[in-house]
C-alpha positions as CSV (number, residue, x, y, z in Angstrom):
1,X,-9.5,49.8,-48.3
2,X,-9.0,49.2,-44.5
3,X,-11.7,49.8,-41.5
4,X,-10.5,52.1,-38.2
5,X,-9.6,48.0,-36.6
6,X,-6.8,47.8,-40.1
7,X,-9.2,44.8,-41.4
8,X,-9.5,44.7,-45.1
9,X,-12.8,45.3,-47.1
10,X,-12.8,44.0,-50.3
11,X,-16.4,44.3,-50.8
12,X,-16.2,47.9,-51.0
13,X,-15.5,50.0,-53.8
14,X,-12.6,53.2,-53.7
15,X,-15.9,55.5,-53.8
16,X,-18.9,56.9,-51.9
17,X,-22.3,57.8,-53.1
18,X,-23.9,61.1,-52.8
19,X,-24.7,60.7,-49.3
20,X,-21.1,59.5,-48.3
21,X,-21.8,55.8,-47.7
22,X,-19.7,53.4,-49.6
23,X,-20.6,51.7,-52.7
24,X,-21.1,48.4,-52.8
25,X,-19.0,46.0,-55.4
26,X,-20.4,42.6,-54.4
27,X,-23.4,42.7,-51.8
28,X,-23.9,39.8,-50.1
29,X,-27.2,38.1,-50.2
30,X,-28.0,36.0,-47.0
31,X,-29.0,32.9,-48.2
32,X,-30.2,29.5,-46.0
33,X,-27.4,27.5,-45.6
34,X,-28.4,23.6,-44.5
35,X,-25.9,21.2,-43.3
36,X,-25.5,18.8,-46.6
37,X,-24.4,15.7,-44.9
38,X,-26.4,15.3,-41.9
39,X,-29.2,12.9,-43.2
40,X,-26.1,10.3,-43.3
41,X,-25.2,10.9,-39.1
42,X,-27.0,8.7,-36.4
43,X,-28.7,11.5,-34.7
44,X,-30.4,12.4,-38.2
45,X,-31.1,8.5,-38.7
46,X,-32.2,8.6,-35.4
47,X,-34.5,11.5,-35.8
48,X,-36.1,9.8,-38.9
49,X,-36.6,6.6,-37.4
50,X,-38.7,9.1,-34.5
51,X,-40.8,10.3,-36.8
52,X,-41.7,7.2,-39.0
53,X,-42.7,5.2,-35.4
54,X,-44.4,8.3,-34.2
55,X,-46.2,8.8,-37.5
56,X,-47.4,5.1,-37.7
57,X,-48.8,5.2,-33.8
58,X,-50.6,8.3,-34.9
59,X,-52.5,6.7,-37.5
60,X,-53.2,3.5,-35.4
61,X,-54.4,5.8,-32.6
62,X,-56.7,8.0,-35.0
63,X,-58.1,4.4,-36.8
64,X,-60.1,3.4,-34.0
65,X,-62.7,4.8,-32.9
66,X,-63.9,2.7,-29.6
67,X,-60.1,3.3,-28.4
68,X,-60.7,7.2,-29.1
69,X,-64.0,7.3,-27.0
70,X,-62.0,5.6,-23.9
71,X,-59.1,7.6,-24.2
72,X,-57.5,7.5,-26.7
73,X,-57.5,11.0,-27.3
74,X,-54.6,11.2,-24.4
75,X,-52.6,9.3,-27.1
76,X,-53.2,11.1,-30.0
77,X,-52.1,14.4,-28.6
78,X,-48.3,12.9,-26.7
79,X,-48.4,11.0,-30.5
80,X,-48.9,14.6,-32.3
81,X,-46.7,16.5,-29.4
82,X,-43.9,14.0,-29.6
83,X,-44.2,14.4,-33.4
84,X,-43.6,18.0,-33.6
85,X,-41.1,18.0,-31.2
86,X,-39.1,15.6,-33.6
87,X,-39.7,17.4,-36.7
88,X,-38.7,20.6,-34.8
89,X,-35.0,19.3,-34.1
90,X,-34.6,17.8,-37.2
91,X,-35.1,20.9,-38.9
92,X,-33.0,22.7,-36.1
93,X,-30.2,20.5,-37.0
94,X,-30.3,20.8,-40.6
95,X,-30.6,23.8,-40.9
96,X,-27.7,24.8,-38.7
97,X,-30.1,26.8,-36.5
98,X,-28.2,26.0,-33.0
99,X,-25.5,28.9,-34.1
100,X,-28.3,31.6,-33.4
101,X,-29.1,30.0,-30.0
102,X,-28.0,31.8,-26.8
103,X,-29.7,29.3,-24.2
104,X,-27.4,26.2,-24.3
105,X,-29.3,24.0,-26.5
106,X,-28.2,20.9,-25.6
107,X,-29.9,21.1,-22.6
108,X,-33.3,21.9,-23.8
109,X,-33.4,18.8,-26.5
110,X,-32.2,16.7,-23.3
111,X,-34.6,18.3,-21.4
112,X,-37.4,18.1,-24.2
113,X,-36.3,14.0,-24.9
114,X,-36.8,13.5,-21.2
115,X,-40.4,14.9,-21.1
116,X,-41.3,13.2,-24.5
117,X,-40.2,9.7,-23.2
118,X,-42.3,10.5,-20.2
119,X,-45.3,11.0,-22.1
120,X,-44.3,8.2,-24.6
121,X,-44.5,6.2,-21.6
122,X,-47.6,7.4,-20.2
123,X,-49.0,6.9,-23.7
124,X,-47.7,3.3,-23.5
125,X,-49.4,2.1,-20.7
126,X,-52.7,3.4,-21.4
127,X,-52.6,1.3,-24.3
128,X,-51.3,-1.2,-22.7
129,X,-54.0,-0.7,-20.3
130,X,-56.4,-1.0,-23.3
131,X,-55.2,-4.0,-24.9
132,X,-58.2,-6.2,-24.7
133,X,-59.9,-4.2,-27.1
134,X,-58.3,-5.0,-29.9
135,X,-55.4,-5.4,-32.3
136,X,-55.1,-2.5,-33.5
137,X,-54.9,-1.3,-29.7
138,X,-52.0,-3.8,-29.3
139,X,-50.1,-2.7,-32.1
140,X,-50.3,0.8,-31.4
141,X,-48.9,-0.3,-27.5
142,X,-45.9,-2.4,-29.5
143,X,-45.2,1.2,-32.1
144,X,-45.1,3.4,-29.0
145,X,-43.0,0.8,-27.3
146,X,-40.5,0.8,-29.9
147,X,-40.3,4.3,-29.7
148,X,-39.7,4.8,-26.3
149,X,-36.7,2.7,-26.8
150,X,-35.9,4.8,-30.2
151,X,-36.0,8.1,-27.7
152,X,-34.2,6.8,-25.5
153,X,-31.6,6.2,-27.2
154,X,-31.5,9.5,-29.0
155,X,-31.9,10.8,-25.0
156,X,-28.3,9.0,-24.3
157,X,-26.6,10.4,-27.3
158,X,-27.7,14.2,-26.4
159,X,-27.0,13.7,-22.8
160,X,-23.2,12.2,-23.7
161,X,-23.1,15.6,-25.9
162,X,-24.7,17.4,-22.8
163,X,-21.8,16.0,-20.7
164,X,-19.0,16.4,-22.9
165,X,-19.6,20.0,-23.1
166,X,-19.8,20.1,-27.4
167,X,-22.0,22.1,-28.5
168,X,-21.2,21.6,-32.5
169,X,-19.9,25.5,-32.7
């Protein structure tokens, strides 16, 4: 059976129902499909490396409670914001979820990497600011450190894809 544009459809049957629509041999189900490999690509390792370092300044910035009274608070929300942020694109990218996307999405995790290392960085010298408080102050500053220079990184690799015009189609 052929459509008025001479395509074939196989998926219906040489019949109609009462009504007149056509039957339906095999209906396809829409099911989630998740790109299998991408744990093993460096944006994904990346990505995890984010969210361990993020996850681990979290904590440190939640453990101590003089730090938390000063301002430490500032630090727990960029920790938690920065956080989600991550976990949002790693689930965009597994999930294949950039095909649905009309804004160009390259641009908005550039754009959303640039604004996190800002407020990684903010985050960073607070602590650093903080330091003589204790160790646990100082540890959190070397975490947050570290993951500024993880973001950035995953910042150069999404602004070489920004600037070589791939969006992964």
């Amino acid at each position: 059976m052929a459509d008025s544009n001479g395509t074939k459809l196989s998926h219906i049957v040489e019949g109609t129902m009462g009504g007149g629509s056509p039957i339906l041999k095999n209906p396809q189900k829409r099911q989630w499909s998740y790109f299998e490999g991408y744990f093993k690509t460096f944006p994904a390792i990346i990505r995890m490396v984010e969210i361990g370092l993020m996850f681990v300044a979290f904590i440190m910035s939640c453990v101590d409670k003089t730090f938390l009274s000063v301002g430490g608070s500032w630090l727990v929300v960029t920790n938690v914001l920065s956080l989600f942020i991550s976990i949002f694109f790693l689930v965009f990218h597994l999930f294949l979820l950039h095909r649905f996307v009309l804004a160009p999405w390259t641009l908005i995790e550039f754009t959303s990497g640039v604004l996190v290392c800002i407020l990684i960085f903010s985050s960073g010298v607070l602590s650093a600011a903080y330091s003589h408080i204790g160790a646990i102050v100082i540890a959190q500053t070397v975490f947050l450190f570290l993951s500024l220079a993880v973001y950035i990184v995953d910042g150069l690799v999404s602004f070489k894809v920004l600037l070589a015009g791939r969006y992964y189609d």
